[in-house]
C-alpha positions as CSV (number, residue, x, y, z in Angstrom):
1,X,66.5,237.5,310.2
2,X,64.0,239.0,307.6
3,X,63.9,242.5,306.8
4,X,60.2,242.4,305.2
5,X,57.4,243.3,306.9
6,X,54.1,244.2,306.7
7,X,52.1,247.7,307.7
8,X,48.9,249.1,306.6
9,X,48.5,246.1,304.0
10,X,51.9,247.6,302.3
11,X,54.8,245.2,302.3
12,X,58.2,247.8,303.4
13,X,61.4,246.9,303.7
14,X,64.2,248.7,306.6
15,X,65.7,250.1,303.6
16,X,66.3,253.6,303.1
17,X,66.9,254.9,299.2
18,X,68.7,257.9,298.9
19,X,68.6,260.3,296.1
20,X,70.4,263.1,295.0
21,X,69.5,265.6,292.3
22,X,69.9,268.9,290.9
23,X,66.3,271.0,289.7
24,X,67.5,270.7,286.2
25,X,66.8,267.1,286.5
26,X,63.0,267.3,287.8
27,X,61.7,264.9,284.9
28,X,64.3,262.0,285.2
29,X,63.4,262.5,288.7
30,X,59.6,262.0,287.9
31,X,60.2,259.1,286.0
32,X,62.0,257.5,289.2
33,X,59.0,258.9,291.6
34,X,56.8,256.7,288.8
35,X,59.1,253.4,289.3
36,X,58.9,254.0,293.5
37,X,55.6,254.2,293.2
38,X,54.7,251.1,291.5
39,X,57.1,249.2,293.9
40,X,55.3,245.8,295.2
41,X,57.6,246.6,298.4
42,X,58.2,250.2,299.8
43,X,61.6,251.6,300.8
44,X,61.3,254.6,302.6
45,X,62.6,257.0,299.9
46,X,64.8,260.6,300.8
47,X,65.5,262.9,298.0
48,X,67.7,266.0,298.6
49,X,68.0,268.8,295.9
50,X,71.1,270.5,294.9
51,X,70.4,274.1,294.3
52,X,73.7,275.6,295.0
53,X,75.9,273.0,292.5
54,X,77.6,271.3,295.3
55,X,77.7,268.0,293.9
56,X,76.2,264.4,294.9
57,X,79.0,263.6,297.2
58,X,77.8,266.1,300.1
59,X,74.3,265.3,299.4
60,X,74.7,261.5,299.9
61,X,76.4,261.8,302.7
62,X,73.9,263.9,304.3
63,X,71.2,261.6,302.9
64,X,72.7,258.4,304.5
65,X,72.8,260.2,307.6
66,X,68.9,261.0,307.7
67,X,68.8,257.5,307.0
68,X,67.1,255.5,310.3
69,X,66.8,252.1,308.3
70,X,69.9,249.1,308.9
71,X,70.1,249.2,304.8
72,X,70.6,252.0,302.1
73,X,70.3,252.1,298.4
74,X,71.9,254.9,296.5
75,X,69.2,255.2,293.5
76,X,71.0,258.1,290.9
77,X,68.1,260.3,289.3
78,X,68.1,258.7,286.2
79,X,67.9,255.3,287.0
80,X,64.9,253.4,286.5
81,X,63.7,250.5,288.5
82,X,61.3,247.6,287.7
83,X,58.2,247.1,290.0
84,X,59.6,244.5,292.5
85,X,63.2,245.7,292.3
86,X,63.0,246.0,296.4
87,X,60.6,242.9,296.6
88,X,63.6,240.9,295.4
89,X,66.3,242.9,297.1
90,X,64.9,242.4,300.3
91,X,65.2,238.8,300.3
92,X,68.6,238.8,299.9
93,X,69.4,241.2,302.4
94,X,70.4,239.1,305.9
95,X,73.1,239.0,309.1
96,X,75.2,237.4,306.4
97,X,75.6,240.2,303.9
98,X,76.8,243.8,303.8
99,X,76.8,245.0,300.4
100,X,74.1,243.7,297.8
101,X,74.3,244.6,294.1
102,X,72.0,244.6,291.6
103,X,71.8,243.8,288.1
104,X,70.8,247.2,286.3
105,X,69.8,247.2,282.2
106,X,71.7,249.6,280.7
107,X,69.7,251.0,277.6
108,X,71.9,251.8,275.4
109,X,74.3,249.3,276.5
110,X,77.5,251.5,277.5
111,X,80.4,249.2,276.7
112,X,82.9,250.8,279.4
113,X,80.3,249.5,282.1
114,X,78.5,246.9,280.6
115,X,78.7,243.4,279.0
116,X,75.7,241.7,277.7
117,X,73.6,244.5,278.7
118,X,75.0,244.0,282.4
119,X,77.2,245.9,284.9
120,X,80.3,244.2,285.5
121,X,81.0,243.4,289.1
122,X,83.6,245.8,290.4
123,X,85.7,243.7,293.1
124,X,84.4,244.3,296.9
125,X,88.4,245.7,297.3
126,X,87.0,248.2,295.2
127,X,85.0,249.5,297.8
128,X,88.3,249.9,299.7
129,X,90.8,251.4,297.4
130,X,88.7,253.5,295.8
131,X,85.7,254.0,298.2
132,X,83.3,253.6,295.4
133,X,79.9,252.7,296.6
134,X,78.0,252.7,293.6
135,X,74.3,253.1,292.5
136,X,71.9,250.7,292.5
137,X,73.5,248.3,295.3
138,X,72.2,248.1,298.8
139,X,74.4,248.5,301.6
140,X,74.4,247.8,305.5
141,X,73.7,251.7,306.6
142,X,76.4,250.7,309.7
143,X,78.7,249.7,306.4
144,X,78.3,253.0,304.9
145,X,79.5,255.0,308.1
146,X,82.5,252.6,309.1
147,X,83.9,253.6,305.4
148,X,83.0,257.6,306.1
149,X,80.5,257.3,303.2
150,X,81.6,258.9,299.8
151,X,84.7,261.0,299.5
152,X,84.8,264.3,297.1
């Protein structure tokens, strides 16, 4: 099954992203709304602002919810995306996969996360001891619930 499609002469995907950020963070956030925009496939795109200092974890839950697409990506405020990030994505995304990460450059590289420049794949058992859905990986929205999304 293919998750690509085609309306108004503008390639989408049934991918929601969901971001969550705090006002204090309006330009990383603008430098984001520059790298959606240049996408060569559209996700539908949510954004919810913190401005009471609750934290991401309510927000992205909340987010997820809105959601009304079979996949989500959690995309952080100050990550940066090249222009067919979702163009690629999507063809991965199929009946046979739940969880779909991406490689992210890290510049600077960071070495707690990184190696080579790349994120170190965290083991899918991960995702069950620790409930750690990360950013920048795509995962089946129905996923998402089953694990109660993101704990505090």
């Amino acid at each position: 099954m293919s998750y690509l499609s085609l309306a108004v002469g503008i390639a989408v995907i049934d991918l929601t992203v969901i971001t969550a950020t705090i006002p204090e963070r309006a330009q990383m956030l603008a430098e984001l709304a520059a790298c959606m925009d240049a996408q060569t496939v559209r996700p539908e795109w949510i954004i919810e602002v913190d401005e009471h200092g609750n934290g991401p974890v309510p927000q992205l839950n909340r987010l997820a919810e809105r959601a009304d697409t079979e996949w989500l990506f959690r995309l952080d405020d100050d990550d940066l995306v090249n222009p067919e990030h979702f163009e690629v994505i999507g063809q991965h995304l199929s009946d046979d996969h739940d969880i779909v990460y991406t490689w992210p450059r890290i510049d600077p590289p960071n070495d707690d996360f990184t190696h080579d420049g790349l994120q170190l794949i965290r083991p899918l058992a991960s995702l069950v001891d620790r409930n750690f859905i990360a950013s920048a990986v795509a995962i089946r929205a129905s996923l998402w619930r089953d694990l109660g999304g993101l704990r505090d």
